[in-house]
PDB file of N, CA, C and O in Angstrom:
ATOM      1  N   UNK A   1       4.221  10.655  -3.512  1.00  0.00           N
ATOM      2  CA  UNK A   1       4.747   9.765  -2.501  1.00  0.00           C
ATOM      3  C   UNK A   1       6.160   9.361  -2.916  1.00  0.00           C
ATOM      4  O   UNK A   1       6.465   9.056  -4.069  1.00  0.00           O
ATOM      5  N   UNK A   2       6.962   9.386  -1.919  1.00  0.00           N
ATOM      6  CA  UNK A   2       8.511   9.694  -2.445  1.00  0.00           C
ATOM      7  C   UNK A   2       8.986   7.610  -1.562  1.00  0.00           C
ATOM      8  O   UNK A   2       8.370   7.091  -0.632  1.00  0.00           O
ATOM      9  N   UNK A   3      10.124   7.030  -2.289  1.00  0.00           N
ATOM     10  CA  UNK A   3       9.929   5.566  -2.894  1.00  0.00           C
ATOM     11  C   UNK A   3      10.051   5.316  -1.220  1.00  0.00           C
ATOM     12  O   UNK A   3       9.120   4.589  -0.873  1.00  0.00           O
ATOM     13  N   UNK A   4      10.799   5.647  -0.233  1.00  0.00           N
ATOM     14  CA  UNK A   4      10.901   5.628   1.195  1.00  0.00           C
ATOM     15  C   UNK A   4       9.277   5.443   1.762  1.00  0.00           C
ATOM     16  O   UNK A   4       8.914   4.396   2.300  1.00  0.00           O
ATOM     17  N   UNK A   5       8.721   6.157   1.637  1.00  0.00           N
ATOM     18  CA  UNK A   5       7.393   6.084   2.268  1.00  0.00           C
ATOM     19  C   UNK A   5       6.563   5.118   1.494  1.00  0.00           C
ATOM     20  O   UNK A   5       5.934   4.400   2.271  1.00  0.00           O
ATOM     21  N   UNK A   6       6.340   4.849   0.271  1.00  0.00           N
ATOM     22  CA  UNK A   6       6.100   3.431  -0.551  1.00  0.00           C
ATOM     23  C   UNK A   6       6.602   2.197   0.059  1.00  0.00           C
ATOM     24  O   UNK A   6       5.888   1.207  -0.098  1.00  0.00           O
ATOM     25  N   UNK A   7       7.762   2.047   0.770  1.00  0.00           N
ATOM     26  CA  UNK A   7       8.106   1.133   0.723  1.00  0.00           C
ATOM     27  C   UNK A   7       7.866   0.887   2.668  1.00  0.00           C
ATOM     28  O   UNK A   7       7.380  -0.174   3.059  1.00  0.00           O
ATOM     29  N   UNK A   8       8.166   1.695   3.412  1.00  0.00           N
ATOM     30  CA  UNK A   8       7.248   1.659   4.520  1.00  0.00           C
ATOM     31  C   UNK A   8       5.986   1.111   4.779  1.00  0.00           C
ATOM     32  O   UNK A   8       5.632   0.392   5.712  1.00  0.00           O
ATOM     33  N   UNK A   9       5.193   1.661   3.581  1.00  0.00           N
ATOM     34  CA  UNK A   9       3.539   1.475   3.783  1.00  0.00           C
ATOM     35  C   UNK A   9       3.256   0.481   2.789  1.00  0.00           C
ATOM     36  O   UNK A   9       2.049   0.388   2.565  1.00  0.00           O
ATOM     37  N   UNK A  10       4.243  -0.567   1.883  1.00  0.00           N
ATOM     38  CA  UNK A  10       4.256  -1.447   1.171  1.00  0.00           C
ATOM     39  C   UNK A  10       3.358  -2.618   1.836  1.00  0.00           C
ATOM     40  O   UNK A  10       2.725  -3.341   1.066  1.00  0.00           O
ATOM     41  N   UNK A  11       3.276  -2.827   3.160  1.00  0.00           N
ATOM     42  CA  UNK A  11       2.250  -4.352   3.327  1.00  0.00           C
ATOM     43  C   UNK A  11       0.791  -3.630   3.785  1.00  0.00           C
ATOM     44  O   UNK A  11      -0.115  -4.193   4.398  1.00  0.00           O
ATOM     45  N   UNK A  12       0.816  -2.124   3.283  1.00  0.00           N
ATOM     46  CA  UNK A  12      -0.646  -1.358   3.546  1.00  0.00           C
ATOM     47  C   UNK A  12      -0.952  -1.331   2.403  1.00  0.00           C
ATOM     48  O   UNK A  12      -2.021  -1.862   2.103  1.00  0.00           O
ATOM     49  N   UNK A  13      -0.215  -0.772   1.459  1.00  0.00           N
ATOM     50  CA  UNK A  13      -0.905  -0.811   0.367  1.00  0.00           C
ATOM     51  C   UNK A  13      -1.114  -1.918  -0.601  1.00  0.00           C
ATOM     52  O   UNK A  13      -1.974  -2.033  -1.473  1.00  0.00           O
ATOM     53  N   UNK A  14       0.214  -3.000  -0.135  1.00  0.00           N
ATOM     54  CA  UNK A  14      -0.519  -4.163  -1.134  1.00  0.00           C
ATOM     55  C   UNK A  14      -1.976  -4.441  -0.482  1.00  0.00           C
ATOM     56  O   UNK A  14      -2.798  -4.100  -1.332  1.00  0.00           O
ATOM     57  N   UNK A  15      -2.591  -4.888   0.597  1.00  0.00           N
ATOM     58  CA  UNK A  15      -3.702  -5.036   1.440  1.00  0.00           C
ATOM     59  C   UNK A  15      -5.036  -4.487   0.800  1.00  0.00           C
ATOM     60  O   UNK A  15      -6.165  -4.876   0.501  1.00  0.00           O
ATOM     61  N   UNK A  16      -4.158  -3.225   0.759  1.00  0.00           N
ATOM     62  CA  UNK A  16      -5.577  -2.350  -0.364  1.00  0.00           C
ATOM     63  C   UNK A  16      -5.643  -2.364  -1.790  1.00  0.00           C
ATOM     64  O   UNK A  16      -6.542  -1.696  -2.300  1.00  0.00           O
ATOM     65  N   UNK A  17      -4.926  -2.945  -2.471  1.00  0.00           N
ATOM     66  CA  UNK A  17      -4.393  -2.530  -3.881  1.00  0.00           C
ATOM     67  C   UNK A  17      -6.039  -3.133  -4.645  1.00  0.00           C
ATOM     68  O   UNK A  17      -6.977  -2.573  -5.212  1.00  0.00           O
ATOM     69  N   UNK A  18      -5.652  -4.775  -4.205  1.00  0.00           N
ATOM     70  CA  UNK A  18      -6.806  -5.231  -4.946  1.00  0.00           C
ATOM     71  C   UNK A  18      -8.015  -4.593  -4.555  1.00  0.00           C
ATOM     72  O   UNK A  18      -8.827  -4.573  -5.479  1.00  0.00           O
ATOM     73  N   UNK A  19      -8.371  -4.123  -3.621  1.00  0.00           N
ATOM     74  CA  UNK A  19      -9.691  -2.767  -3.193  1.00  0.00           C
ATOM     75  C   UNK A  19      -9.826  -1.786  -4.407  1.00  0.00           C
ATOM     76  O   UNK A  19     -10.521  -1.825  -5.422  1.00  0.00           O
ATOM     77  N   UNK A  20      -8.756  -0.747  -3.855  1.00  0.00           N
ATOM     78  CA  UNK A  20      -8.457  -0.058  -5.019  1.00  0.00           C
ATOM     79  C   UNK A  20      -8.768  -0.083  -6.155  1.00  0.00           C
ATOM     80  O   UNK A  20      -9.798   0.482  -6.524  1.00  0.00           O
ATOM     81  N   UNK A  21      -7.880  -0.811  -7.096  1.00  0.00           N
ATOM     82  CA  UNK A  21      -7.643  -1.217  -8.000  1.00  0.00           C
ATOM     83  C   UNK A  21      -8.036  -2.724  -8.446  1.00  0.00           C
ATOM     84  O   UNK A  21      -7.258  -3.666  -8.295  1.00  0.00           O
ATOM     85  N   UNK A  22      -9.393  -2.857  -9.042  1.00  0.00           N
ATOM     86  CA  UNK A  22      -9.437  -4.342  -9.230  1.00  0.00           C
ATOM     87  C   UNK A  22      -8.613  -5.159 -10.464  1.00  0.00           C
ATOM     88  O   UNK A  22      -8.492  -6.369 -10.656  1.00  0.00           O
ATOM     89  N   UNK A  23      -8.191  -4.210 -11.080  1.00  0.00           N
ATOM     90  CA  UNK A  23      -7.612  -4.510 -12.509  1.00  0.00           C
ATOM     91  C   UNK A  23      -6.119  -5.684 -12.074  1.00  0.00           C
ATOM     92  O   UNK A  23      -5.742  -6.639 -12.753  1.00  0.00           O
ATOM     93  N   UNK A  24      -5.475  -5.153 -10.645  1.00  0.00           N
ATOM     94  CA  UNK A  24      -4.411  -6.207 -10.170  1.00  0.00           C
ATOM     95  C   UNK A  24      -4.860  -6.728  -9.578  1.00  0.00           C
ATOM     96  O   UNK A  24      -5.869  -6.572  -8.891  1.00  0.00           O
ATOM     97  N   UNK A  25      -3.621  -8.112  -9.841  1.00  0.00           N
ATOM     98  CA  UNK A  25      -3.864  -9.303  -9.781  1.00  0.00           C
ATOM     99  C   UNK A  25      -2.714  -9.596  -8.079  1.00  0.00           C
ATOM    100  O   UNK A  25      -1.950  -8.862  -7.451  1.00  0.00           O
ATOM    101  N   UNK A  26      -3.138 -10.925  -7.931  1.00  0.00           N
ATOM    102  CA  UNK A  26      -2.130 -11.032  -7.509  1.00  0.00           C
ATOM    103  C   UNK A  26      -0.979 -11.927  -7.400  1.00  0.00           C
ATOM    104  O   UNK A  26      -0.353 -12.372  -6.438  1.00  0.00           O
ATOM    105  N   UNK A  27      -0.870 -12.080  -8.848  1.00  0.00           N
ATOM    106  CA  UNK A  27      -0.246 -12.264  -9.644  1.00  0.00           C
ATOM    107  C   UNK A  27       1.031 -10.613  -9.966  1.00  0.00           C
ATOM    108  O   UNK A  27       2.257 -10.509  -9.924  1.00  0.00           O
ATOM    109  N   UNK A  28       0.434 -10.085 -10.124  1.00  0.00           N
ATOM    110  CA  UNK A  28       0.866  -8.486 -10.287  1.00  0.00           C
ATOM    111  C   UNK A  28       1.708  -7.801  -8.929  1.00  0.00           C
ATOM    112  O   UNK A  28       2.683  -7.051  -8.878  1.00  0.00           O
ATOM    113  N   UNK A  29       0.810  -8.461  -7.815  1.00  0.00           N
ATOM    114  CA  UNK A  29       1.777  -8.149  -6.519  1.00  0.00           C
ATOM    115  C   UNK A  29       3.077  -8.870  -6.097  1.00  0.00           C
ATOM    116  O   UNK A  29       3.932  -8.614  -5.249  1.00  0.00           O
ATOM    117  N   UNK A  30       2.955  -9.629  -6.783  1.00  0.00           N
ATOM    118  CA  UNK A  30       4.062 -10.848  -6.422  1.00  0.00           C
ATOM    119  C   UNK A  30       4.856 -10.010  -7.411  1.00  0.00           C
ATOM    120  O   UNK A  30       5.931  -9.595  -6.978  1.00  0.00           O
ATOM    121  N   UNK A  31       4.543  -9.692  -8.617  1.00  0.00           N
ATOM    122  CA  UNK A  31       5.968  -8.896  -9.003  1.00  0.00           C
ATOM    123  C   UNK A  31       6.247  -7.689  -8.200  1.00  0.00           C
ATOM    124  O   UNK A  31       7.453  -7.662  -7.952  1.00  0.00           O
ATOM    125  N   UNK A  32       5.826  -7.008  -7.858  1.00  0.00           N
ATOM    126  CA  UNK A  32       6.007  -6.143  -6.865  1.00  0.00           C
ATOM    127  C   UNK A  32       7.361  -6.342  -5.971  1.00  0.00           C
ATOM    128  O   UNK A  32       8.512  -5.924  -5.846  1.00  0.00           O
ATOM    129  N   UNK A  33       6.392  -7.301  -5.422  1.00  0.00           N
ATOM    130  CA  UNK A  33       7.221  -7.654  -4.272  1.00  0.00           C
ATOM    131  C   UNK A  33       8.658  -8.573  -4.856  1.00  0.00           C
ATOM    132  O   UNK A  33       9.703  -8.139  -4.370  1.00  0.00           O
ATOM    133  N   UNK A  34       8.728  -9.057  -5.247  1.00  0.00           N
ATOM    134  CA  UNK A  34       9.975  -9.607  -5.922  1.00  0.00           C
ATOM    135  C   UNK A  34      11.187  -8.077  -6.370  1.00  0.00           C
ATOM    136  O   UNK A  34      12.407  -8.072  -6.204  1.00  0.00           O
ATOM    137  N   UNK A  35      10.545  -7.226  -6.801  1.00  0.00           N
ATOM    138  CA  UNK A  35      11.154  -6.196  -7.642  1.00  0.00           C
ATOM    139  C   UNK A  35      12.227  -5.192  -6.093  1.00  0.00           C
ATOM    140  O   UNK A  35      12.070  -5.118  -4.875  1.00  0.00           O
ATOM    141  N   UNK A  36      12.900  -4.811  -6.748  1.00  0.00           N
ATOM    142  CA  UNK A  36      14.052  -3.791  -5.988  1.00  0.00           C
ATOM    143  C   UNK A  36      13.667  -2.704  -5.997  1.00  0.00           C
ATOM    144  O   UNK A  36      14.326  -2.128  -5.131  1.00  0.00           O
ATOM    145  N   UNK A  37      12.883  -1.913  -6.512  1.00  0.00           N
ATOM    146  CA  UNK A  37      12.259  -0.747  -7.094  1.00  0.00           C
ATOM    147  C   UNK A  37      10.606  -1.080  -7.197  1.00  0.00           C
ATOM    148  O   UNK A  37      10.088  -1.157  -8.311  1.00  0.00           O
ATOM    149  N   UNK A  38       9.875  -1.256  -6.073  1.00  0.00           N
ATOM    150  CA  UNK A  38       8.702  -1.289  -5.330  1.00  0.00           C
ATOM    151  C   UNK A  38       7.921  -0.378  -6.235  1.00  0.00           C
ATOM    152  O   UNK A  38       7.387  -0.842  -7.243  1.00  0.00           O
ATOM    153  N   UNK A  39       7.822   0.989  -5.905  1.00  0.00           N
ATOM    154  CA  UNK A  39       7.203   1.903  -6.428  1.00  0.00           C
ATOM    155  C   UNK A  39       7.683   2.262  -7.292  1.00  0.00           C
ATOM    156  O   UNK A  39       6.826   3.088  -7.604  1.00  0.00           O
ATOM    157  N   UNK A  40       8.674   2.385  -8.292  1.00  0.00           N
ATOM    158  CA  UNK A  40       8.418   2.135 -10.033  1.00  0.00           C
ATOM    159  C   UNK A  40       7.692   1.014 -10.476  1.00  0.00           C
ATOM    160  O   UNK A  40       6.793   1.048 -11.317  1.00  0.00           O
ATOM    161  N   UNK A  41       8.162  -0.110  -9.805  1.00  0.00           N
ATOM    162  CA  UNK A  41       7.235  -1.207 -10.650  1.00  0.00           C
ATOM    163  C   UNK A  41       5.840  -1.164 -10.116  1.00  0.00           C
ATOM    164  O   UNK A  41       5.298  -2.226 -10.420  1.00  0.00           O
ATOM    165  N   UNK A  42       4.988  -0.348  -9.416  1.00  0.00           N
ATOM    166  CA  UNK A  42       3.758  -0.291  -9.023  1.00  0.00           C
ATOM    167  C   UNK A  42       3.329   0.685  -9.911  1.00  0.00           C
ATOM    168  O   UNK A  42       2.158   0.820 -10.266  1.00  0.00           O
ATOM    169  N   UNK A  43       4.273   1.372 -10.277  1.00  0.00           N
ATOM    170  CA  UNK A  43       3.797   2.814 -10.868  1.00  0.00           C
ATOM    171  C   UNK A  43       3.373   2.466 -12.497  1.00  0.00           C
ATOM    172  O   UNK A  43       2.526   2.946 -13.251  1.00  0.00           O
ATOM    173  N   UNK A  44       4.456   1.324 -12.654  1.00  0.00           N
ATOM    174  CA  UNK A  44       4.504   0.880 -14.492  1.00  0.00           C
ATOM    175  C   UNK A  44       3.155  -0.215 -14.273  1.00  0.00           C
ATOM    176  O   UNK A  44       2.368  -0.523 -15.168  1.00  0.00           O
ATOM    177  N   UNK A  45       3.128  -0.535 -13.351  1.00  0.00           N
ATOM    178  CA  UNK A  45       1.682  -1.628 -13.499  1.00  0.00           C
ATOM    179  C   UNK A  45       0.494  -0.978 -13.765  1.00  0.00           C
ATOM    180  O   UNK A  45      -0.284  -1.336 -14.649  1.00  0.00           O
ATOM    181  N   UNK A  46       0.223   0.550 -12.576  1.00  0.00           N
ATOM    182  CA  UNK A  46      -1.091   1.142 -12.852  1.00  0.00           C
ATOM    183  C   UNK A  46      -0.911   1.951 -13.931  1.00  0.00           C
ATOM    184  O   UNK A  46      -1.874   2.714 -14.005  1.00  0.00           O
ATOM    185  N   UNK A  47       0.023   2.171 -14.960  1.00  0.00           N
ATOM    186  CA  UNK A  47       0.065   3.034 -16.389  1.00  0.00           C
ATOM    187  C   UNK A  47      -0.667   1.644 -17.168  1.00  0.00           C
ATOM    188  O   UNK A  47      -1.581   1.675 -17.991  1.00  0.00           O
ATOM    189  N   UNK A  48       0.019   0.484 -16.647  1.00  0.00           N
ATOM    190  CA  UNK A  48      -0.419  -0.476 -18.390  1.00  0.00           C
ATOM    191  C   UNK A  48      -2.205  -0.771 -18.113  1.00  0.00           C
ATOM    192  O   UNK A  48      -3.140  -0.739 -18.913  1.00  0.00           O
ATOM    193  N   UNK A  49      -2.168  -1.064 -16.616  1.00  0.00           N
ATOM    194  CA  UNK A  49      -3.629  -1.376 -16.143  1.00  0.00           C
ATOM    195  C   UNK A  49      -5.004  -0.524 -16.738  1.00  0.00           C
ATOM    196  O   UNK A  49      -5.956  -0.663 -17.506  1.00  0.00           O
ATOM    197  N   UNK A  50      -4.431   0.377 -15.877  1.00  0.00           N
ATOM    198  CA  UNK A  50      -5.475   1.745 -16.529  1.00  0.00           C
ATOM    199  C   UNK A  50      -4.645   3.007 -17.326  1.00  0.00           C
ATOM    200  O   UNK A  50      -5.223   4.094 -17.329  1.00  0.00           O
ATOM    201  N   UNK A  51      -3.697   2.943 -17.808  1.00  0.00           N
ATOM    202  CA  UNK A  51      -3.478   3.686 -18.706  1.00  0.00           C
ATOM    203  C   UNK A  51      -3.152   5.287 -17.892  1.00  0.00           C
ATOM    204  O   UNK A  51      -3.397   6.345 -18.471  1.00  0.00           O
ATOM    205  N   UNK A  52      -2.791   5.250 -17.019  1.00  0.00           N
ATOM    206  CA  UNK A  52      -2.382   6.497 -16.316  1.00  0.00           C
ATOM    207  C   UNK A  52      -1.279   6.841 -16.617  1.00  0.00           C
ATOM    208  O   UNK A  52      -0.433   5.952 -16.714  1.00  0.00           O
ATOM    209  N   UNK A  53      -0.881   8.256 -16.876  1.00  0.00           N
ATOM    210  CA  UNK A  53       0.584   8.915 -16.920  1.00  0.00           C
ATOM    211  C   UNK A  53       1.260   8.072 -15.543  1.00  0.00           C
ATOM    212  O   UNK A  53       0.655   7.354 -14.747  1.00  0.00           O
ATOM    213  N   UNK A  54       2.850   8.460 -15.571  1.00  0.00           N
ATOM    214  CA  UNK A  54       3.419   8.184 -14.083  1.00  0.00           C
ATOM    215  C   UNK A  54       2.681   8.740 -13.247  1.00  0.00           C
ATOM    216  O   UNK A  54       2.114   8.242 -12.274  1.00  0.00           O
ATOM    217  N   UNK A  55       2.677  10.682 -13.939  1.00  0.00           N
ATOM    218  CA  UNK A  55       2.330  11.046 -12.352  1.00  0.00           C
ATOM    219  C   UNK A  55       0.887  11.279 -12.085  1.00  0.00           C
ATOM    220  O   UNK A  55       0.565  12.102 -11.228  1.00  0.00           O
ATOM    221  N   UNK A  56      -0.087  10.556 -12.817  1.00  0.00           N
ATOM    222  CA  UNK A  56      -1.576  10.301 -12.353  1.00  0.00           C
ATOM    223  C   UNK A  56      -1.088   8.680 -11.288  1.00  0.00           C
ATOM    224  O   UNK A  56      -1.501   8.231 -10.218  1.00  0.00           O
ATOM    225  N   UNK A  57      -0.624   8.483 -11.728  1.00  0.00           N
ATOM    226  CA  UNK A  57      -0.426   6.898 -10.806  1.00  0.00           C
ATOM    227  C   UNK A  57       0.296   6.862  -9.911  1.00  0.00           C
ATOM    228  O   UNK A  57       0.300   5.892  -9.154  1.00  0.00           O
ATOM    229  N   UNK A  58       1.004   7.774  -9.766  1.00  0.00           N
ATOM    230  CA  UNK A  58       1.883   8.204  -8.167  1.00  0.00           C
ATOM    231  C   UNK A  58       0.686   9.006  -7.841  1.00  0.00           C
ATOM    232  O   UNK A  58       0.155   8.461  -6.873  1.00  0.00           O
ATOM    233  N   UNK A  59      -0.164  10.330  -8.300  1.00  0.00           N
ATOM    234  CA  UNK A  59      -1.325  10.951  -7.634  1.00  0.00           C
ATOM    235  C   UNK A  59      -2.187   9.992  -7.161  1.00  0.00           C
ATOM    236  O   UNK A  59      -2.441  10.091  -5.960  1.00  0.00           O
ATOM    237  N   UNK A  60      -2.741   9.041  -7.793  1.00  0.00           N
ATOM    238  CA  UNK A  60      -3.629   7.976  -7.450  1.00  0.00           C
ATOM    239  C   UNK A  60      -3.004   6.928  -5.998  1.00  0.00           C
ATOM    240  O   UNK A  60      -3.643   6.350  -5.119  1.00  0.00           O
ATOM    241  N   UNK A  61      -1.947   6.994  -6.176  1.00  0.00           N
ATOM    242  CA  UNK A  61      -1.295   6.306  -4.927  1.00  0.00           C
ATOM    243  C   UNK A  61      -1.385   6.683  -3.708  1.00  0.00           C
ATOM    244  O   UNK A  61      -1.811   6.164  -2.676  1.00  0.00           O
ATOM    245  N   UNK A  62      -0.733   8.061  -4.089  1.00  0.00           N
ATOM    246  CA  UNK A  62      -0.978   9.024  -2.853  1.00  0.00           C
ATOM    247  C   UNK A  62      -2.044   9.634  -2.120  1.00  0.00           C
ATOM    248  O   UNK A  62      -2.114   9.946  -0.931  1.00  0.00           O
ATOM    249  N   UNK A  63      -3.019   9.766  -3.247  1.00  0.00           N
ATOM    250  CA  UNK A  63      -4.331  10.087  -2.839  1.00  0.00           C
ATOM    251  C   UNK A  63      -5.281   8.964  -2.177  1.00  0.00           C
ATOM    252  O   UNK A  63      -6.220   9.179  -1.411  1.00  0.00           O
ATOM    253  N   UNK A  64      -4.803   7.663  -2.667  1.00  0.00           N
ATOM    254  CA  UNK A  64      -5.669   6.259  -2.057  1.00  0.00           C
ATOM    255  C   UNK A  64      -4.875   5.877  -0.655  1.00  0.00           C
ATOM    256  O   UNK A  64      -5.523   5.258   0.189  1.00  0.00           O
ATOM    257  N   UNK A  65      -3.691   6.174  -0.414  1.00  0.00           N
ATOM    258  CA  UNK A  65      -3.182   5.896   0.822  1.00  0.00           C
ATOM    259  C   UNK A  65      -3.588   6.928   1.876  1.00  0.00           C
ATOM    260  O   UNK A  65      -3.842   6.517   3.008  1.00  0.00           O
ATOM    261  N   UNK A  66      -3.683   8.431   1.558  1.00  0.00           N
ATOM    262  CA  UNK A  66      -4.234   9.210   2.338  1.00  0.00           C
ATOM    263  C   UNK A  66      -5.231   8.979   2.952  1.00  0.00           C
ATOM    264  O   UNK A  66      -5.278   8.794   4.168  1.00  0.00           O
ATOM    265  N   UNK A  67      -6.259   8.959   2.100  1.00  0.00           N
ATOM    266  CA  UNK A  67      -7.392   8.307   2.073  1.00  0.00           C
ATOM    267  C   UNK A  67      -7.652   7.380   3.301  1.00  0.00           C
ATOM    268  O   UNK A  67      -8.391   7.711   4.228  1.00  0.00           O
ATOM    269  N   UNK A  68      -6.837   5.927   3.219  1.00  0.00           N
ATOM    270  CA  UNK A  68      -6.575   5.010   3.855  1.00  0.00           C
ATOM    271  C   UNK A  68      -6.386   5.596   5.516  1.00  0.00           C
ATOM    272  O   UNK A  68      -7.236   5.583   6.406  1.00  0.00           O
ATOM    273  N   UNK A  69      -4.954   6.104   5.572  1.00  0.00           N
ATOM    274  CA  UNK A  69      -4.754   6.614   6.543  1.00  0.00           C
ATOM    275  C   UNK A  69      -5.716   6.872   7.640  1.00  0.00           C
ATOM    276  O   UNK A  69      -5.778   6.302   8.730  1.00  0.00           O
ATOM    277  N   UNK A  70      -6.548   7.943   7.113  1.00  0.00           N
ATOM    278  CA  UNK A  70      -7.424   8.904   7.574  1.00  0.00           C
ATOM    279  C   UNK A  70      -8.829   8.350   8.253  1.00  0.00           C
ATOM    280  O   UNK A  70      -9.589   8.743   9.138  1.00  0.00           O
ATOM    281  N   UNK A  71      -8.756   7.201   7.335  1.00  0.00           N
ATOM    282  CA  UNK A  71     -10.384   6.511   7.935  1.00  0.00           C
ATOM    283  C   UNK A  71      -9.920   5.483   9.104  1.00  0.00           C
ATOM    284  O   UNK A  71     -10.631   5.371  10.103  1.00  0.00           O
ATOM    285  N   UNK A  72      -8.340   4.495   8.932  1.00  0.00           N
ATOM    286  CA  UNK A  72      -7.974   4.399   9.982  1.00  0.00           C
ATOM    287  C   UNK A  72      -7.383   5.145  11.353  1.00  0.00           C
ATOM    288  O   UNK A  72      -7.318   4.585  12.447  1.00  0.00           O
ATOM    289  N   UNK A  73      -7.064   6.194  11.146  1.00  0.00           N
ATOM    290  CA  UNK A  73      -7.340   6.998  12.506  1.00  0.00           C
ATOM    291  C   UNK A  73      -8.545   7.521  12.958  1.00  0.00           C
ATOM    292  O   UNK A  73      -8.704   7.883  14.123  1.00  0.00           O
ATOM    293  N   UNK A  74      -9.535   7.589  11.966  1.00  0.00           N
ATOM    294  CA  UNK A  74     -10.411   8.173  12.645  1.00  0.00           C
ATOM    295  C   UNK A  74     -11.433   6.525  13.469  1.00  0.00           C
ATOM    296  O   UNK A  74     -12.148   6.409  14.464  1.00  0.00           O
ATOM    297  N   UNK A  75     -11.048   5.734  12.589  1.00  0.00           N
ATOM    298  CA  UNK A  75     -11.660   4.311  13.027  1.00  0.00           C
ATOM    299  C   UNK A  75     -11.099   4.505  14.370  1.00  0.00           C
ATOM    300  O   UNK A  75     -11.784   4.593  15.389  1.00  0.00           O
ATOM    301  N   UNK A  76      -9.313   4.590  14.301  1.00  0.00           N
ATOM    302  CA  UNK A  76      -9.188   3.965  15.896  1.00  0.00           C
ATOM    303  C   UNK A  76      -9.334   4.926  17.101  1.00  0.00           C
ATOM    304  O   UNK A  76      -9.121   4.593  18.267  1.00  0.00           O
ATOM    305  N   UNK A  77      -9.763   6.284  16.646  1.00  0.00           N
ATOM    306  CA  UNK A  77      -9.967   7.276  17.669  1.00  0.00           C
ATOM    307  C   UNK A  77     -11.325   7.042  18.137  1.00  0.00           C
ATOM    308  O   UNK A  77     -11.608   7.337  19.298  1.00  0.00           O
ATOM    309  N   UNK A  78     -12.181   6.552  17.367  1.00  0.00           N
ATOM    310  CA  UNK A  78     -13.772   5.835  17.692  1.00  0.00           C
ATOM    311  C   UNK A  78     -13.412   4.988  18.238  1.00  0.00           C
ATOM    312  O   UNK A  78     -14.290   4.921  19.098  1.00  0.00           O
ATOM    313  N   UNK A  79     -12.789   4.253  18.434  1.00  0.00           N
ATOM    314  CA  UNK A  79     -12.424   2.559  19.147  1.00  0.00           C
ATOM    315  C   UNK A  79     -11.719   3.362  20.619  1.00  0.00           C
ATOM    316  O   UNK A  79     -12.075   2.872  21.691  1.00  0.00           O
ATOM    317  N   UNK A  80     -10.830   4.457  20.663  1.00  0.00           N
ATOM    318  CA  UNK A  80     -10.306   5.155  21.638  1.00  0.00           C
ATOM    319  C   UNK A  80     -11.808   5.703  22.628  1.00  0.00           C
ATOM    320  O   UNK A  80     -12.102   5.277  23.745  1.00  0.00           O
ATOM    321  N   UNK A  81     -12.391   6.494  22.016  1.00  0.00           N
ATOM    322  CA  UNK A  81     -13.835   7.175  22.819  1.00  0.00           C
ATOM    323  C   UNK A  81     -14.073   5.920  22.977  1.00  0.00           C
ATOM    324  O   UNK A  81     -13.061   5.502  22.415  1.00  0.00           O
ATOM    325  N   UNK A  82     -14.614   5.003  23.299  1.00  0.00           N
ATOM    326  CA  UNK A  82     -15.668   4.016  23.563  1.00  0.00           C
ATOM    327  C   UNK A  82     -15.385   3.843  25.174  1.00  0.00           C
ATOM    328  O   UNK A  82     -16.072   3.070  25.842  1.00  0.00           O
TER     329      UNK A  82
END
């Protein structure tokens, strides 16, 4: 996930983070969000949290937002048929 699209889907994924990831706080999001560099400092949180390389924690990002995505379209295409 390249820092443009992080920072787009930034009030989606904070929403989910604590889901995700119970290890953050939110305490942890507030630095986030304070920070200029969104997705580095998300990226250095889930290395210290759980100990992930960068790019397991950009994979983990990308793969949990997909994820996300996907169950909300298919949610609102069920809400569409009705």
């Amino acid at each position: 996930m390249n820092k443009e699209i992080f920072e787009d889907n930034w009030k989606q994924i904070r929403s989910q983070t604590t889901i995700w990831w119970s290890r953050m706080s939110e305490y942890d999001l507030k630095k986030v969000d304070k920070s200029a560099y969104k997705l580095e400092k998300f990226v250095t949180m889930l290395q210290v949290k759980y100990g992930y390389t960068r790019k397991q924690a950009k994979h983990e990002i990308t793969s949990r937002v997909a994820e996300f995505e996907a169950t909300q379209t298919k949610t609102s295409g069920e809400t569409e048929n009705k």
